[in-house]
N, C-alpha and C positions, 0 to 999 in steps of 0.2 A: 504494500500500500504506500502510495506516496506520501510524504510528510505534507499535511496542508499548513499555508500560512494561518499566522498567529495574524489577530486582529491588527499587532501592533505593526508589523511588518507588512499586512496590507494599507495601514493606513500611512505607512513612509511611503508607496507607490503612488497615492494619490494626488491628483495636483491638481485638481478643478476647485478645489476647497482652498487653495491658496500656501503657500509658501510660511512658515511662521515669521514672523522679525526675528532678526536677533537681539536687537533692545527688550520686545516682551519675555522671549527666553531669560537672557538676563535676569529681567524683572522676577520673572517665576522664579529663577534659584533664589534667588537672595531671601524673596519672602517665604521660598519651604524651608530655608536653614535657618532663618530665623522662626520661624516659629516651631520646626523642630529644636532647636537649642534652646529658646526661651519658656516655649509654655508644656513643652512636651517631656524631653529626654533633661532636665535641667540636672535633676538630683541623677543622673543613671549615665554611666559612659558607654553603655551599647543602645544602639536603638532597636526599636521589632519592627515589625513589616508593618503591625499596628500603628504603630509611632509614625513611618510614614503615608501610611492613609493619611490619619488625622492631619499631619503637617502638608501634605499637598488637598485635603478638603478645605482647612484654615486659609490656606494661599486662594484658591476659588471661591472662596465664602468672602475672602476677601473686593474680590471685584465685584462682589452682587452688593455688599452693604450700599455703598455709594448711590449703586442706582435705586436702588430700594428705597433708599431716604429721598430721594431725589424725584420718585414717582410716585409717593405719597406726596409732597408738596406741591406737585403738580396737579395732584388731583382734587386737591383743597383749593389751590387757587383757581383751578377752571371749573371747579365745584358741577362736574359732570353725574348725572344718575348713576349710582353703585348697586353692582349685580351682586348680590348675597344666596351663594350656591348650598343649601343645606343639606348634608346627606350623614347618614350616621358612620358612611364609609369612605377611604378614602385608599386606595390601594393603589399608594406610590412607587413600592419596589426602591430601585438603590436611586438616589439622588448625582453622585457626582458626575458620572461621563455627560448624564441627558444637560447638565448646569452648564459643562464645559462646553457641549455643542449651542448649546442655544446664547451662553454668550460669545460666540467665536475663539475659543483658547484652548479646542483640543488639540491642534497641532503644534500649536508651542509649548503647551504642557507635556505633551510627548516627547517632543524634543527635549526639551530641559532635563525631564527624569531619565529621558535613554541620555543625556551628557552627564547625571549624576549617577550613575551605574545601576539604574534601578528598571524594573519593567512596569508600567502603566497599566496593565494588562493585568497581572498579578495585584497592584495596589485596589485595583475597583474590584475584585472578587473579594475583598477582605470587606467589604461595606454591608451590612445585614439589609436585607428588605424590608423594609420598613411596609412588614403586610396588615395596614389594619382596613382590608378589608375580605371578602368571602369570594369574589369571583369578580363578574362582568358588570356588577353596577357600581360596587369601589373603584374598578379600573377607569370603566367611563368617565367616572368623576376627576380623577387624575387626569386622564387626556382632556380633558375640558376645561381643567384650571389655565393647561397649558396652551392650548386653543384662545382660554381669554385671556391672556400675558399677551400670546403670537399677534390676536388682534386689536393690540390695544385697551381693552376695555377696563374700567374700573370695577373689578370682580373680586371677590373672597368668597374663601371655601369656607366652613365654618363646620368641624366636627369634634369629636371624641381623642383625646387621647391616649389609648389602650397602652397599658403597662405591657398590658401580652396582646399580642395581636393572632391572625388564623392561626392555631397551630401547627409546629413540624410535621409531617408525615413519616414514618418509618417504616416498612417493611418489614415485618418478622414473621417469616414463616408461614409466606404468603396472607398473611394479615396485617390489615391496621393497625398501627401503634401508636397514638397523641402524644409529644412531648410539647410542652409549655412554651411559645416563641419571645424570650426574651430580649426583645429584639435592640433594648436599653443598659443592657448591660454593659456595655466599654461606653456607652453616651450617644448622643446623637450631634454632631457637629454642622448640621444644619437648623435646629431651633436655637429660639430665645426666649429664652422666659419672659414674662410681661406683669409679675406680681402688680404693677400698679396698678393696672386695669382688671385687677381679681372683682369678682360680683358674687352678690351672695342668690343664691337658690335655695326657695321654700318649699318643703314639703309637708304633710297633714295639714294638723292645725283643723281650725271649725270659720267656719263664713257667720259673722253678724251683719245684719241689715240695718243699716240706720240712716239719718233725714239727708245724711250726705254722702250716700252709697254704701256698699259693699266694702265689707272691711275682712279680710283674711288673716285669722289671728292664731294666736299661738303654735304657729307653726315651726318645724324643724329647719335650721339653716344649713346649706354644705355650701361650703365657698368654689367659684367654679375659677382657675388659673387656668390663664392663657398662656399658649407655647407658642409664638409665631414662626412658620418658617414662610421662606419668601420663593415666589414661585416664578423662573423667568421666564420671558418670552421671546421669541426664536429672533437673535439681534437686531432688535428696535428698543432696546434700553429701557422698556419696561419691566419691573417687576413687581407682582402682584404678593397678596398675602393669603398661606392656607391659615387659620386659626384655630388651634384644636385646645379643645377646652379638658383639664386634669382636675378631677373632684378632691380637695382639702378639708380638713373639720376646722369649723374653727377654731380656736384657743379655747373657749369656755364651752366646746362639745360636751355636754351633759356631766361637764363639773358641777353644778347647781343640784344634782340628784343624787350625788355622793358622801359622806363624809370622810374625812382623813383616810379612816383604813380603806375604804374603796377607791382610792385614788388612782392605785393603779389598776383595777379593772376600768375606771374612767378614761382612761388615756389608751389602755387599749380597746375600748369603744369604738377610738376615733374610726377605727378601719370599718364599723357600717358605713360610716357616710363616704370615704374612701373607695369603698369598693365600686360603687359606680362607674370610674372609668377604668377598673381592676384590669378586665379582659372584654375583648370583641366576643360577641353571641355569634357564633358559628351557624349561623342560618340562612341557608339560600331556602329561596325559596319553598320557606316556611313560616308559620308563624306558631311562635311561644307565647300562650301569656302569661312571662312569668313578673314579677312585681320590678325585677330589678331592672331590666329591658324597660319598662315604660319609665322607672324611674331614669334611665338614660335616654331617653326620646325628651322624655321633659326636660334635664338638663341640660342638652344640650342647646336648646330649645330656646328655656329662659333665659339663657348667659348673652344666647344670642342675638336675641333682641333688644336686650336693657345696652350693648354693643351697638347693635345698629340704631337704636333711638339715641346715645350719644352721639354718635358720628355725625346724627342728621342734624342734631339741636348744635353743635360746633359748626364753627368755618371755617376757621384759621387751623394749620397744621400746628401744632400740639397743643392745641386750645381747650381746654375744657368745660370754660363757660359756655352755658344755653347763648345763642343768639336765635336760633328760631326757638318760636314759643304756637307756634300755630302748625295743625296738620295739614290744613288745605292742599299742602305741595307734598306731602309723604309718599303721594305713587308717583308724582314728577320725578321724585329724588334717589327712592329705593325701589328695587326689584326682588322679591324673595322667592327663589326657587326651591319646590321641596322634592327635594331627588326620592320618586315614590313615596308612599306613607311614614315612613319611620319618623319622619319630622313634621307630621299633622298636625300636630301639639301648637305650632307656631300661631294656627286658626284663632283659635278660643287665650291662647296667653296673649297674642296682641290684643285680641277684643281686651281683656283683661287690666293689658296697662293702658288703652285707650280709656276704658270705662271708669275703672277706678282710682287708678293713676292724674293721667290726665283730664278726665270728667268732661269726655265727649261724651252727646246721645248718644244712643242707641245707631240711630239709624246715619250716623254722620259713621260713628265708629268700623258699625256694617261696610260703609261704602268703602272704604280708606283700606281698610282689611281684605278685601273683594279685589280691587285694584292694585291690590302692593302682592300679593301672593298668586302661582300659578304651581300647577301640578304636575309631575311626570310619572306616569303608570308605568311601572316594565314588568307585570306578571299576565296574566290572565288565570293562573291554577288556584282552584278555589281555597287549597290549603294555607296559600300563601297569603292571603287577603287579611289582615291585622282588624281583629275585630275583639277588643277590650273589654272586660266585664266591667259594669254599673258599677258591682260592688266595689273594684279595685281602685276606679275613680273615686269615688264615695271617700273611700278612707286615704287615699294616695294625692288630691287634689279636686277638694270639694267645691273650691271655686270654680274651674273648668268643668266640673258636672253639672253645676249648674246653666254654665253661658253656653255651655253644647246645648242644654234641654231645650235651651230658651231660641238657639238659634235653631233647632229642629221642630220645634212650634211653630214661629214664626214662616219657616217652609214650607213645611205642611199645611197650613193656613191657605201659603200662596198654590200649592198644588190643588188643594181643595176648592178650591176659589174657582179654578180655572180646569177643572175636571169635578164636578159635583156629583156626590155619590159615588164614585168610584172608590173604597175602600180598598181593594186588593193594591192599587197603584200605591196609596198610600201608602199599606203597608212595605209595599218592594224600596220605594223610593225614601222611608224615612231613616234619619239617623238613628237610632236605638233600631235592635231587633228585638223584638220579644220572645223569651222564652225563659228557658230555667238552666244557665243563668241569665239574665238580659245582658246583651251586649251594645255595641259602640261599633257600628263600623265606619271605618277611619275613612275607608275610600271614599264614601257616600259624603262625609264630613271635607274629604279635597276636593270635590266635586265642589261641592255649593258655596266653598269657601274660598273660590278662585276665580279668577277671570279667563285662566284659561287650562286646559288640560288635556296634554298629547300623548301619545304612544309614539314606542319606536321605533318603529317598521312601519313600512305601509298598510302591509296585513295585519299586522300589528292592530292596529291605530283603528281599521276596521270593522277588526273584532270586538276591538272597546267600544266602539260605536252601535253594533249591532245587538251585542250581546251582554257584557258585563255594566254597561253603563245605557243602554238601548233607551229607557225609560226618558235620564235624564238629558241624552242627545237629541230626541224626539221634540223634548220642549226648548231646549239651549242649545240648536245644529253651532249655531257661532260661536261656541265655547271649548270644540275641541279641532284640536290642527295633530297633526303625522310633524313628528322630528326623527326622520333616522340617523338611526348612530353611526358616528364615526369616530376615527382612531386618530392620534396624531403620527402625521408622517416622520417628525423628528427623531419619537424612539423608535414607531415601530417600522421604519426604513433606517435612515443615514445609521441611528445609532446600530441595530443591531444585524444591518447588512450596508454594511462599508461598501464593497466591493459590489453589490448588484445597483447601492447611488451613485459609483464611479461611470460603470458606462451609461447609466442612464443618461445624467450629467453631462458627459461628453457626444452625445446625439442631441440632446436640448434644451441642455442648460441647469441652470440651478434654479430657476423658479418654482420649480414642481415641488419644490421644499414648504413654501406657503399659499399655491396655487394646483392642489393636483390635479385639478381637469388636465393641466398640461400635458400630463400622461399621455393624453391622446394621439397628441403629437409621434408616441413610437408605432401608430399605424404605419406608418408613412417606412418604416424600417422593416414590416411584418416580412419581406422577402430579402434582405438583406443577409446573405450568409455569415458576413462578419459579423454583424448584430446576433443572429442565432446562436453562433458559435462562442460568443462574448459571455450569453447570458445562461447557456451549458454550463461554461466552463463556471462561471460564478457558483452555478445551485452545487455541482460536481464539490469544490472547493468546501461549501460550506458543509455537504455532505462527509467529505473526510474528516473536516474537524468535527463533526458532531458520533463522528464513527470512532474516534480516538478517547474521546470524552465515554461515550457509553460501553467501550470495553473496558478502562478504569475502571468504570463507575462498577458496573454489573458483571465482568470476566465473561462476557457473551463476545463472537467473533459475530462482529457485522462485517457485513456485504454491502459496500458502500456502494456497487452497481446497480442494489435492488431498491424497487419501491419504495420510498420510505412515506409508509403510510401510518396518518398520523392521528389520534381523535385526543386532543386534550380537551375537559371541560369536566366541569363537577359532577360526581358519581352522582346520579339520580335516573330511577325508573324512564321519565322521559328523554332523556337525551340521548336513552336506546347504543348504552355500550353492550347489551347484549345481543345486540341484533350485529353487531362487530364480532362478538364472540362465535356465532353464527355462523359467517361468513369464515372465521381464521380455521372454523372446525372443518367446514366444508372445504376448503382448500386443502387443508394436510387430509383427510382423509381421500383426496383426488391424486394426490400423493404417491398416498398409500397404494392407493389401487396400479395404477401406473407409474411406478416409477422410472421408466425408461422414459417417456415422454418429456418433450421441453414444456418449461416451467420458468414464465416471468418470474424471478425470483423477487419477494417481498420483507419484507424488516418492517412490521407491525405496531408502533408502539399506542399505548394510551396510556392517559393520567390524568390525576384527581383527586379531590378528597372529598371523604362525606363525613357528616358529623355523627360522632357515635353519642348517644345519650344512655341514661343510665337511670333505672329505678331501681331502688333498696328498698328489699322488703325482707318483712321478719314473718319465716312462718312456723307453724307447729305441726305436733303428729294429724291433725285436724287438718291443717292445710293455711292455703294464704288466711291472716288476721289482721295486715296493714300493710298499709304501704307507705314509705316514708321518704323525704326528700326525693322528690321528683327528676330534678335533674341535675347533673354536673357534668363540667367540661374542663377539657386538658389538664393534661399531669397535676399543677400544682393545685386545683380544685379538685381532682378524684384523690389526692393523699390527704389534703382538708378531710375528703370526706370521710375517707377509710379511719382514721382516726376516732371519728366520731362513730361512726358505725362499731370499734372496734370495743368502745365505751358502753355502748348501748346493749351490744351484747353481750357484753361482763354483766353487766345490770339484769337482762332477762332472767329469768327462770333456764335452769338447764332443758324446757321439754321445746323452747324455742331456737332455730335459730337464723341466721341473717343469710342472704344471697343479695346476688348483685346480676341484675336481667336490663339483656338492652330493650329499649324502648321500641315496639315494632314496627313502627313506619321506619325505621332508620334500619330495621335487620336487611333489607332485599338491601342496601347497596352495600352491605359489609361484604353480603355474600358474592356481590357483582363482581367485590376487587381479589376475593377470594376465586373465585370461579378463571377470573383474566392469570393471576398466577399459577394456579393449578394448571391449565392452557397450556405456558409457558416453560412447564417443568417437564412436560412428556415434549412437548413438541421439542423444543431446542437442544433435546439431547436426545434424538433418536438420528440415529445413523441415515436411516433410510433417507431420512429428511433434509441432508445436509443444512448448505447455507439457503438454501432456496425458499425457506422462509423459519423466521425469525420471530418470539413476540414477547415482549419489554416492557414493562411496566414500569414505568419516570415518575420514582418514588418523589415527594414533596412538591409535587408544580407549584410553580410560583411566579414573580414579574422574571426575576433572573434566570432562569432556568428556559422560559418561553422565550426568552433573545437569542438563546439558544437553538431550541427546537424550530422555531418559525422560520430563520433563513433555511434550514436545513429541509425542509416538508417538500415532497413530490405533490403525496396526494393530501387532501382538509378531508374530514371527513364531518359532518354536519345533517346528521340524519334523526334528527327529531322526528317526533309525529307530527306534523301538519296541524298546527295552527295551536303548537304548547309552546314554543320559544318565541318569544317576544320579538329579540331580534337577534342577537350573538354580535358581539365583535369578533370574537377570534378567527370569525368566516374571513373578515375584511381582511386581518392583519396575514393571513392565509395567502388570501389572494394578492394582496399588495406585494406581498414576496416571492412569487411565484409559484407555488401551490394550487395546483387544479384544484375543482372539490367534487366530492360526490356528495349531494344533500339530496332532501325531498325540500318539497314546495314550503318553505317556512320559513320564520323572520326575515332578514334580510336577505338571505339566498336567491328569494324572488326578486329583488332588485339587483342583488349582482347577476344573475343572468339574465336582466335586460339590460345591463351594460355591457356587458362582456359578450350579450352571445349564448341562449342558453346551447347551442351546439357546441361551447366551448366551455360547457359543465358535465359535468356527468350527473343531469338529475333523474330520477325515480322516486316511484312510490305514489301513493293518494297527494288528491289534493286537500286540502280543508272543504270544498266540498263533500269527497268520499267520504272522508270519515264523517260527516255528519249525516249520511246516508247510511254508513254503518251502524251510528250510534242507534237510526232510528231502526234498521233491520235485524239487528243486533250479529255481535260479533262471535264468532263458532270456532277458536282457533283448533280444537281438535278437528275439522273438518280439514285443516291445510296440513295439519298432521298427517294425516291419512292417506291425502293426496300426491303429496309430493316427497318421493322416497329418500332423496338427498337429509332435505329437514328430518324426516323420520328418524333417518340413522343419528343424525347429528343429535336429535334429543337422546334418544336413545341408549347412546353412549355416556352422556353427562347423565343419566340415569340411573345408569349400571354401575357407576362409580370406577370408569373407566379412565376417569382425570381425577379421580381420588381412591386408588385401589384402598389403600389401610379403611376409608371412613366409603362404603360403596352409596350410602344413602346421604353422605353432605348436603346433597343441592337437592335433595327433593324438595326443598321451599321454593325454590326460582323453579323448578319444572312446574312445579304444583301452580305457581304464581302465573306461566307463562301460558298454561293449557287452559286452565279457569278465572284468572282473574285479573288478566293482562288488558289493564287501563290504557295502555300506549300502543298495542296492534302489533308488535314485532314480527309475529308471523304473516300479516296482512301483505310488507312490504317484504316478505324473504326471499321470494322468487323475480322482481324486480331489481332488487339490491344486489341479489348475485349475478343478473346480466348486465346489469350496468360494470358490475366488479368484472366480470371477462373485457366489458368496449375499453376497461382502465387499462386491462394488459394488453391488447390486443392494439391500444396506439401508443404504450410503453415501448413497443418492439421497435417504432417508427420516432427517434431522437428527434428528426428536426421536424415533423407534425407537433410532436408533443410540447416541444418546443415553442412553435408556430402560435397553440392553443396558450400558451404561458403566458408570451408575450402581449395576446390579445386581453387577457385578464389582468396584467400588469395595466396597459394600456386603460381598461374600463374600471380601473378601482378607484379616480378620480373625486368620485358624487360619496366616497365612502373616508372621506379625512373628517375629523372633529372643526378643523377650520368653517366647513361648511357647514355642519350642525351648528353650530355654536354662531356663526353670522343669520339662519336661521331665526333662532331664538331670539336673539338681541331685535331683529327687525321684527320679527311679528308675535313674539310674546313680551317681549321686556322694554320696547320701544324706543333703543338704544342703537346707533349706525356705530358699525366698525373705521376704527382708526388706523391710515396708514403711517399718524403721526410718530417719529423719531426723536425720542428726549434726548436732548443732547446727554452723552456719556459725564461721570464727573470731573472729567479732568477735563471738562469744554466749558467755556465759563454758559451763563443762560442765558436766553433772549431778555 
């Protein structure tokens, strides 16, 4: 195998990106020796590789403060409307390389560290991902921030700062194993604390009514500290601010309930109110009501409005007097976006500080609140819909129980008004659902509390229309618009495929960097052999470096000539990695059967994680009697917990005693990753089978590890059921890098193949019509059992415990799940899925077609940048135009 270049050494080849100076070199040494010697290695005469991260992030963090200060003053004085992006996630991944590109100093930082003997390459693997978030709607958030740096705008992020972010993944023994992501432990050299601007946040307490409103009393304080990090934008000397809020007790935390000798249980108290922003809730696409999740929704919530209500009542940069005193301009000036429900809260706490606070009516408060907030849905799965018990309001923030009630009165009023007699509507459309328990559904509450509300896909957007929100589209069509998602080109091209931005570059320039329609322009190269051969040779390249990496990683010999076929995305029933397992069984057993035959050989990988939950329960000779603590997550919350459980059973009676059961909507995807490594362990070590196919399971995915995988991908794989994914980024980031895909008709895959050509995808399967055909005719998978003898075997075999000889009956849940109670159709799409999988090998064989087809989907991933969402937004939700303005750098004096 040939040695592939290192990033570093393909980025000395490049010259479209320019030349470094040698004054800024200079510059960089001086200031990493300095601050390696002064703040770093002072007391220590060796350094560690740590020491110089830190000292060349201090050197880069360097050039951002300047502008950082310099574009908040700018924004005070041109006192422009400020986008306030809220989402409880924020999944940044490592900050330095993407900081270095987007201000222009990756190449002289490379230089500098390759003249001080160091590799640049090695320093950014040492930077921890900074994962606080769950999958594709943290990520979106992060390419958005950078999207509004890129264009200009006056934008902040506003979330959580997780002590522990997603957990590690580990792999033991073909199982999941959570280890605790501490992702602060050497520090984070991109925030700044902000103690001055700490706020305090209330919780309980009881509501009295008196002659001058609403008074919320005796309630709990947890103080909420801000960590700024600065977010830049692709060089135009903007830079914006994330603000992630850390829960503190205060100093008198429930000293007043102690005396002397409880003092120290008092102080370790502090940690309830702390724990709030302890660890990230591990939830895609799901919803928990658990008390401490809503008390983080609300936190984050509060901090952040008492936040944006200063900044608006200021004018002057670091001003803190009120100068406005009137709301009449509050939607001229702010924009709040709640990325999906988790930040709902924001509805009823402004009405809150309008109403009580500042003692606006009703109906003025209404409006102000209506016009300053807009909503983004990215689910449609009914599990995942956040719908709050009464009771937990009640006692968790009784004044928002209230001003919900009142604003769902007042709704219902206007529904009834204007549909008389109709009851059933009422009930579909109002906020509380009734039952036992009564709930809160949140969506219904972002719905009538916004002025506008989009999905992210076209189909997407659609289906919110037709079906989850039908009611209130019917009455409000002008209140919901389609935003599909996009990615930023900066990471997810230049930074982590150098070499496929080189030739780009060099056929048409560098603007596709903040303009990718430009893409288009490599139509014009589609017959271009040199172009072909360019753009081989790049996927080729990044293929062997990713083939050197995963035989480290895993001691598997990849076949850097075969398929690398690729499905990363979070373990869950719909995103149909079983219908992948399917396919890999169905292939080696074709294998099997012929092995003389040729054989596109394939390198299979997928990855993922799902969240394992946990109930403890204590039972007897009698059987279960309770159940207790419902749930916990990652290592350092499951040894909390063992702990405590291990107390609890000293205490029992010897006729009881404790176990620990997963929670069963989370068992089918333990077994999914269980089922993909068992896979793994006969196929990749059977003779018969050589390298001709391969299958790898990419323990921990995360931002750094996908910089990896994605230049490297032949084929995406993106085969949901039609009309459960929302939209997916990873499709785009896929195609953008040259990655065929094979999908069915779903989130945005239907827009990439009208860009690209669906002849230049490999789609199959139902549409979102079928399966709403099926749903009505109903679905018989044992019938496709029956029929189609390939599947047959293929079940069959995972039946027989033929991918688990020691345990033969493991996966009888996933059969058992697959034949009777398969929500998402896997067998509906199997015999479509596997001809599409033969047309995959079948123009494998043909390099420069496949090729041909690459380029055309490079070419059409354009409409699928975050620059576009995000100018989108600003123009027709937030009423804000993008800026091509360039603040002068700080070493340029100002206009």
């Amino acid at each position: 195998m040939a040695t592939p270049l290192t990033d570093s050494e393909r980025r000395k080849q490049i010259s479209v990106r320019g030349i470094a100076g040698l004054g800024d070199v200079a510059e960089i040494k001086k200031s990493f020796n300095r601050h390696l010697h002064f703040t770093l290695v002072k007391d220590r005469n060796v350094a560690t590789p740590r020491d110089y991260y830190f000292a060349l992030a201090h050197t880069v963090r360097d050039h951002l403060v300047g502008r950082w200060i310099r574009t908040q003053q700018y924004y005070y004085e041109k006192d422009p409307k400020r986008i306030h992006y809220l989402s409880l996630e924020f999944y940044m991944g490592r900050t330095l390389q993407n900081t270095m590109i987007n201000l222009g100093l990756q190449n002289a930082c490379d230089e500098a560290i390759y003249q001080l003997g160091l590799d640049l390459e090695e320093l950014e693997d040492i930077e921890e991902d900074a994962g606080l978030g769950n999958g594709g709607l943290g990520r979106l958030a992060a390419c958005f921030l950078d999207s509004m740096a890129s264009l200009g705008l006056a934008a902040y992020g506003y979330g959580i700062r997780y002590e522990f972010g997603i957990f590690n993944q580990k792999i033991s023994n073909g199982w999941q194993v959570e280890e605790a992501d501490d992702w602060l432990r050497y520090g984070n050299p991109w925030e700044k604390a902000r103690p001055e601007y700490m706020l305090p946040v209330h919780f309980y307490g009881r509501v009295e009514h008196t002659a001058k409103g609403a008074k919320w009393l005796d309630t709990q304080i947890v103080l909420a500290m801000p960590y700024d990090t600065p977010v830049p934008g692709y060089k135009n000397n903007t830079v914006n601010t994330m603000r992630l809020w850390s829960a503190k007790a205060p100093n008198d935390f429930n000293l007043q309930e102690f005396n002397v000798g409880d003092y120290i249980q008092a102080v370790l108290d502090r940690n309830l109110a702390e724990n709030i922003s302890r660890v990230l809730y591990p939830n895609d696409n799901f919803f928990e009501g658990k008390e401490l999740r809503l008390k983080q929704e609300y936190f984050v919530v509060a901090a952040t409005l008492q936040d944006i209500i200063r900044r608006f009542k200021s004018s002057k940069f670091g001003c803190r007097d009120p100068v406005r005193t009137s709301f009449e301009t509050f939607p001229e000036k702010v924009a709040i976006q709640l990325n999906d429900t988790h930040p709902a809260l924001a509805i009823p706490e402004l009405m809150r500080i309008l109403l009580d606070v500042e003692k606006l009516t009703w109906e003025k408060a209404w409006d102000v609140t209506v016009q300053t907030c807009a909503y983004t849905n990215h689910t449609v799965l009914p599990e995942a819909l956040e719908r709050w018990s009464v009771h937990m309001f009640e006692k968790l923030l009784p004044r928002h129980l209230e001003i919900i009630y009142e604003i769902n009165r007042r709704h219902l009023d206007r529904i009834s008004a204007m549909y008389p007699g109709d009851g059933d509507l009422l009930r579909r459309m109002s906020l509380i659902e009734e039952g036992d328990p009564k709930r809160i559904n949140m969506a219904h509450l972002c719905v009538v509390g916004s002025h506008a509300v989009n999905g992210v896909a076209r189909i997407h957007s659609e289906i919110v229309k037709n079906t989850v929100f039908k009611d209130f589209y019917d009455i409000e069509p002008e209140k919901f618009q389609n935003k599909t998602n996009g990615i930023t080109p900066r990471r997810w091209l230049l930074l982590c495929n150098p070499g496929l931005t080189d030739i780009i570059a060099e056929k048409i320039g560098e603007e596709f960097l903040t303009d990718l329609y430009q893409l288009k322009k490599l139509l014009n190269f589609i017959d271009d052999d040199i172009f072909i051969r360019d753009v081989a040779k790049v996927k080729q390249e990044n293929k062997l470096k990713f083939s050197v990496y995963l035989e480290g990683k895993y001691k598997v010999k990849i076949n850097p000539d075969s398929i690398f076929d690729i499905q990363v995305k979070r373990i869950h029933e719909y995103k149909r990695q079983l219908l992948n397992c399917l396919h890999i069984i169905t292939f080696y057993n074709r294998i099997k059967k012929d092995p003389n035959k040729q054989y596109v050989p394939r390198t299979v990988m997928i990855g993922g994680k799902f969240i394992q939950l946990y109930e403890a329960k204590f039972v007897n000779s009698v059987g279960l009697c309770k159940t207790f603590v419902p749930s916990c997550r990652v290592a350092f919350a499951i040894t909390i917990y063992f702990c405590i459980r291990l107390i609890i059973c000293t205490i029992l009676t010897c006729q009881k005693r404790c176990r620990i059961e997963a929670a069963p909507g989370y068992h089918m995807a333990k077994m999914i990753i269980k089922l993909i490594t068992s896979i793994a362990d006969i196929v990749n070590n059977d003779p018969v089978v050589g390298d001709r196919l391969k299958v790898i399971y990419l323990e921990n995915y995360r931002v750094s590890l996908a910089e990896k995988v994605v230049p490297a991908a032949d084929l995406s794989q993106q085969i949901s059921t039609a009309g459960t994914e929302a939209s997916g980024t990873g499709n785009m980031k896929f195609m953008l890098n040259g990655a065929l895909t094979i999908g069915t008709m779903d989130g945005a895959n239907v827009e990439m193949a009208e860009e690209a050509g669906e002849e230049n995808l490999f789609i199959f399967g139902m549409r979102v019509e079928d399966v709403e055909a099926m749903d009505k005719a109903g679905y018989n998978a044992r019938e496709y059992y029956e029929r189609i003898p390939e599947l047959k075997q293929v079940m069959d075999q995972i039946s027989s415990g033929f991918f688990s000889p020691k345990q033969p009956d493991l996966f009888k849940d996933i059969i058992n799940m697959l034949m009777n109670h398969d929500r998402f159709k896997v067998f509906a799409d199997y015999e479509a899925y596997i001809s599409s999988q033969e047309k995959v090998n079948e123009l494998y064989k043909n390099p420069k077609e496949w090729t041909k087809k690459v380029i055309k989907n490079i070419a059409g991933s354009g409409k699928f940048s975050s620059d576009r969402t995000i100018a989108e937004y600003a123009r027709e939700i937030w009423g804000v135009e993008p800026s091509d303005v360039k603040i002068p750098p700080p070493n340029e004096p100002r206009e």
